[in-house]
Every structure is written in structure tokens, then in C-alpha cells.
C-alpha positions as CSV (number, residue, x, y, z in Angstrom):
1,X,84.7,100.7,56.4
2,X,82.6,98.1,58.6
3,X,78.8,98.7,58.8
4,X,77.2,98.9,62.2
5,X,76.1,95.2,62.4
6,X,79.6,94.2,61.6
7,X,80.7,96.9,65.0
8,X,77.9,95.6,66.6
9,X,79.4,91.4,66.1
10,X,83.0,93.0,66.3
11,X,81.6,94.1,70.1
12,X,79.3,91.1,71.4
13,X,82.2,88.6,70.3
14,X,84.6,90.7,72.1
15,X,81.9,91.4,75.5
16,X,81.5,87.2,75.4
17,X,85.2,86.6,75.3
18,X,85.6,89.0,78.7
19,X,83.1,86.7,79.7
20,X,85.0,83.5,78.6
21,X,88.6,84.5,79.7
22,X,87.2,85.2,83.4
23,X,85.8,82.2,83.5
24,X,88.1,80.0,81.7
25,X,91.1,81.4,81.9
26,X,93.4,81.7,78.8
27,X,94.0,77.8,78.4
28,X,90.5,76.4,78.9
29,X,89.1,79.6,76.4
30,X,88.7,78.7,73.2
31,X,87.5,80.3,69.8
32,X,84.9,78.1,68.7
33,X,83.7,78.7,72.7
34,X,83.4,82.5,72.5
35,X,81.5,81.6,69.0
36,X,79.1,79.6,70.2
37,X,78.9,82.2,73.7
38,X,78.7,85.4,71.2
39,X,75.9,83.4,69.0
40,X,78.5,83.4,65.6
41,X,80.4,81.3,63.4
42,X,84.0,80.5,64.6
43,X,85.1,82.2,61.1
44,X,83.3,85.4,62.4
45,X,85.5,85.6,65.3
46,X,88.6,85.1,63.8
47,X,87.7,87.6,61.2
48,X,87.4,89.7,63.6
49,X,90.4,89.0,65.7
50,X,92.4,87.0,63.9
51,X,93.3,84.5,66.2
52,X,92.7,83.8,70.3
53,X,96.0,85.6,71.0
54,X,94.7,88.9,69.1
55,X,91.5,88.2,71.1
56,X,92.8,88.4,74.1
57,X,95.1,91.1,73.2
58,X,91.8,93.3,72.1
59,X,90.1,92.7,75.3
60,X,93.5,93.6,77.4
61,X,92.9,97.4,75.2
62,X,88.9,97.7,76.0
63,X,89.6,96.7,79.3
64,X,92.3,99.1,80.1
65,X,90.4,101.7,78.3
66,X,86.8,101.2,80.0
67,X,88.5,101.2,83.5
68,X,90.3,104.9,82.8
69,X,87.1,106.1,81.2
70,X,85.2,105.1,84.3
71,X,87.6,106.9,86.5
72,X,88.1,109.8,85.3
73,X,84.1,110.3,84.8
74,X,83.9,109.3,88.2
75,X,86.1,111.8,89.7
76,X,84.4,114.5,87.6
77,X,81.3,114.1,89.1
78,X,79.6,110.8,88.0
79,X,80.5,109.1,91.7
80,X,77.3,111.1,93.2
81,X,75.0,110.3,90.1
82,X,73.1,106.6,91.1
83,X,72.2,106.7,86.9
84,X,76.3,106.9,86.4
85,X,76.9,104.2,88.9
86,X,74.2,101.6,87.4
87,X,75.9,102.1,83.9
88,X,79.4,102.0,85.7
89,X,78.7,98.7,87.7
90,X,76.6,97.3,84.5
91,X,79.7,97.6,81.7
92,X,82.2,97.9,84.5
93,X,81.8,94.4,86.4
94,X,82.6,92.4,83.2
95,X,85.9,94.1,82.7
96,X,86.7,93.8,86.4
97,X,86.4,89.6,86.6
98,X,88.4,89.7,83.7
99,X,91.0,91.8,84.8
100,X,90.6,89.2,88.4
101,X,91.6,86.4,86.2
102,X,94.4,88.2,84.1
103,X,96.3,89.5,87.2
104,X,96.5,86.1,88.4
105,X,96.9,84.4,84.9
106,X,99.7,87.5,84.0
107,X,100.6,88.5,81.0
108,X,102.2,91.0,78.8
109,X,98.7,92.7,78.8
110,X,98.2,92.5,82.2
111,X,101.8,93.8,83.0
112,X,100.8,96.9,81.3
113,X,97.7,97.6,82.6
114,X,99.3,97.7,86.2
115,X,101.8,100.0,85.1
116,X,99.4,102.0,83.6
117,X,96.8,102.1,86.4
118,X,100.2,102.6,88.6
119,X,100.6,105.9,86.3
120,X,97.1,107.6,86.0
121,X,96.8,107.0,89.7
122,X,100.0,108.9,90.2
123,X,99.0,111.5,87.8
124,X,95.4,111.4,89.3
125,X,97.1,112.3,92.7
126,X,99.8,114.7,91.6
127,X,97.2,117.5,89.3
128,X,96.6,120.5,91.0
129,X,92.9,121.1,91.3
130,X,92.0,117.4,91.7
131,X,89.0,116.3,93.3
132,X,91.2,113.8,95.1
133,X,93.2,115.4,98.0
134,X,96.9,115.5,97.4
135,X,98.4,112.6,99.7
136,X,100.8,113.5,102.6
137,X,103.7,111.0,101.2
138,X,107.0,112.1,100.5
139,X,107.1,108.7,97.7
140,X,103.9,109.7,95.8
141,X,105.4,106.4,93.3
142,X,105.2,103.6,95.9
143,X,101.6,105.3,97.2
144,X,100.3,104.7,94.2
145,X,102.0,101.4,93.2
146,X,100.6,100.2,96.5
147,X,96.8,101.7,96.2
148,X,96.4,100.2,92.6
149,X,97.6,96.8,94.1
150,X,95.6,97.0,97.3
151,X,92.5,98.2,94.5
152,X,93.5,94.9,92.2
153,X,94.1,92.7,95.4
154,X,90.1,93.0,95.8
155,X,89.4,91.8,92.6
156,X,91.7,88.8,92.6
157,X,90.3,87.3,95.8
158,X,86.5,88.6,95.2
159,X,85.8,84.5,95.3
160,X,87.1,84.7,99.3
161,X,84.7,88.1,99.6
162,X,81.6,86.2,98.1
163,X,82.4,83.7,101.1
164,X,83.0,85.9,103.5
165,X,79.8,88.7,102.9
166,X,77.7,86.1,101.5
167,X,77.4,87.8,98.0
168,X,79.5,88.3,95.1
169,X,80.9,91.5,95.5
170,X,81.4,91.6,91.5
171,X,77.9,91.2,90.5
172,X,75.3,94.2,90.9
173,X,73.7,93.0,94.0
174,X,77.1,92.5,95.8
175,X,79.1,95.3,95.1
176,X,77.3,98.0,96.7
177,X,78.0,96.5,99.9
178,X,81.8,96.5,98.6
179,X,81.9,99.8,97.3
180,X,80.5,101.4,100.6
181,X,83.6,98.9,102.7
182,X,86.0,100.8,100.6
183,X,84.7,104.3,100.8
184,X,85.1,103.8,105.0
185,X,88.5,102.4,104.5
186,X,89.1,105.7,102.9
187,X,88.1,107.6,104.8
188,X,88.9,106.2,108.5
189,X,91.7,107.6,110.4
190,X,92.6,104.2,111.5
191,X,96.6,104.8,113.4
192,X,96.8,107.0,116.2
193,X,99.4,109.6,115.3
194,X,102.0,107.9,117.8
195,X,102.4,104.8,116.4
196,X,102.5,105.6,113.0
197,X,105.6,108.1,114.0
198,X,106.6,105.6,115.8
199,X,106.4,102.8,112.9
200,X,108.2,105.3,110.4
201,X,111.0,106.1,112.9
202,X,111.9,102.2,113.3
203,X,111.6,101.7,109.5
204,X,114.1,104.6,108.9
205,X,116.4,102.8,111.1
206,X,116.0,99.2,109.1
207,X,119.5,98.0,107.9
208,X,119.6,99.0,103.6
209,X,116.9,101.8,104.3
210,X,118.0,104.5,102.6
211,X,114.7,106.9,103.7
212,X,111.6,107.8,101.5
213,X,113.1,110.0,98.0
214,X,111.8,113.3,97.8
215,X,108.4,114.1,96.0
């Protein structure tokens, strides 16, 4: 079984290699650069990991796992505790450039953690007794395929954000102002009632439209 200070390497070569994927990207990342970023020995890491592929494939897991965990404490109650949100924007901001540059790099990894954020939002939305209201949609699948990609979407062009706020909205003194954008977008009632009917009635009558499946 591995001590602590071999966990505690095992993590700090894995939190610099989020670091070095986001910035890098998967070509221009390499193991003797999340060494020297991690402070160890290029042996350590591939120890560790084995190689840059089981590197990257560990830091797809954490990723997908830190992002649920955040969620889900979130929606039980940690959304209205500042202390939660520090910790959640502290270990939560490295996972989310990351995840920026995996979505546009792709990969298998990637491709599963959309399909999987796709899924625990549908489920999120579908339990009784959620703290989330259940949506009006008839197609509670493409809601959620859509909300995860309009979610991901602001991570992939957070470099067009920093221009247009004046701040990186994925570092601790920009997303605040992000965070606050999104809860409004939430919760605006933005279409009058007539044109939305009106919208759904002429996309009901688009040729190959076969209407919305049942929920």
C-alpha cells in the first residue's frame, strides 16, 4: 500500500499535469514538463502514471469526478455557504481550464465526460424532491444535452469572456462576476409567452419534424 507522501506526489503530479494539459494542450505536454512543474523526477511521474496517455487518462477520471462531487454538494446546500464556494472555485477552476482545453482538443475522455454530465444533469432534473425545479419540456434528453453544452460552451470560449469583462472568468477574481451572469440567465423570463408559442408552432411545422417524444 502507498504511504501518504507517495499519495501526496501521486496528487501534485497529477494537480500540475491539469495545469499543463490546459495550457499546453495534449501535444505540447510533456512528461519531463509536468516533472519539472510538479518539482519530481520524470521516473516519479511515470511511476505513477505510467506513461502521458495514462496521465491524461487519470486526470480525465479526477476531473469528471471533482465536477459531480461539486454538484451534487452544491445542490445540497453548499451553493449558499461563501466557505463552500472559496473551496469550490479554489480546487474547481483547475479542473474547469482543463476540461476548456479537452472539449476543444476531444477525446475519448472528453467524449465521456459529456455524456456523463449529459446524464447526471438529466437525472439531476428528473428526481422527485430535487432542489432544482422539474423543467416544463416534453424532451427532458435534448434539455439537458443542450444545458451541459451551453454550461461547457462558457468554458471553451472563457479567453473571449476575459476580453469581453475585462477579467478571466476562470480565475477567483473573475468568476464571481460569471457566476452571478449565469444565476440571471437562470432565472430571467426572457420570451414573452407569444413568441415562444409562436416559435414552437412554426418548428412543429418544419419539413422532417416529427414533434418533441414524450417525457
Amino acid at each position: 500500500m502507498a504511504g501518504d507522501e507517495d499519495l501526496t506526489a501521486r496528487a501534485r503530479i497529477r494537480d500540475a499535469a491539469l495545469e499543463q494539459f490546459a495550457a499546453h494542450g495534449v501535444k505540447g505536454t510533456t512528461i519531463r514538463g509536468v516533472a519539472e512543474a510538479a518539482g519530481v523526477s520524470p521516473g516519479l511521474v511515470q511511476h505513477h502514471f505510467g506513461s502521458k496517455a495514462g496521465l491524461r487518462a487519470a486526470c480525465d477520471e479526477y476531473a469528471i469526478e471533482a465536477l459531480v462531487t461539486n454538484k451534487k454538494k452544491a445542490l445540497a446546500g453548499g451553493m449558499g455557504d461563501p466557505g463552500f464556494l472559496a473551496l469550490a472555485m479554489r480546487t474547481g477552476i483547475p479542473v474547469q481550464r482543463y476540461l476548456a482545453r479537452a472539449l476543444v482538443d476531444g477525446s475519448p475522455g472528453a467524449a465521456r465526460f459529456f455524456d456523463e454530465a449529459v446524464a447526471f444533469s438529466e437525472e439531476i432534473l428528473a428526481e422527485p424532491g430535487s432542489i432544482l425545479n422539474r423543467p416544463t419540456t416534453s424532451d427532458l434528453r435534448a434539455y439537458a444535452a443542450v444545458l451541459t453544452t451551453m454550461s461547457f460552451g462558457v468554458l471553451v470560449l472563457h479567453e473571449h469572456l476575459h476580453r469581453s469583462l475585462g477579467a478571466d472568468p476562470l480565475t477567483m477574481e473573475g468568476y464571481p462576476r460569471l457566476g452571478r451572469a449565469m444565476f440571471d440567465i437562470l432565472t430571467d423570463d426572457l420570451l414573452p409567452a407569444e413568441l415562444v408559442e409562436q416559435a414552437r408552432a412554426a418548428m412543429d411545422r418544419l419539413p422532417g419534424d416529427e414533434g418533441e417524444p414524450d417525457s
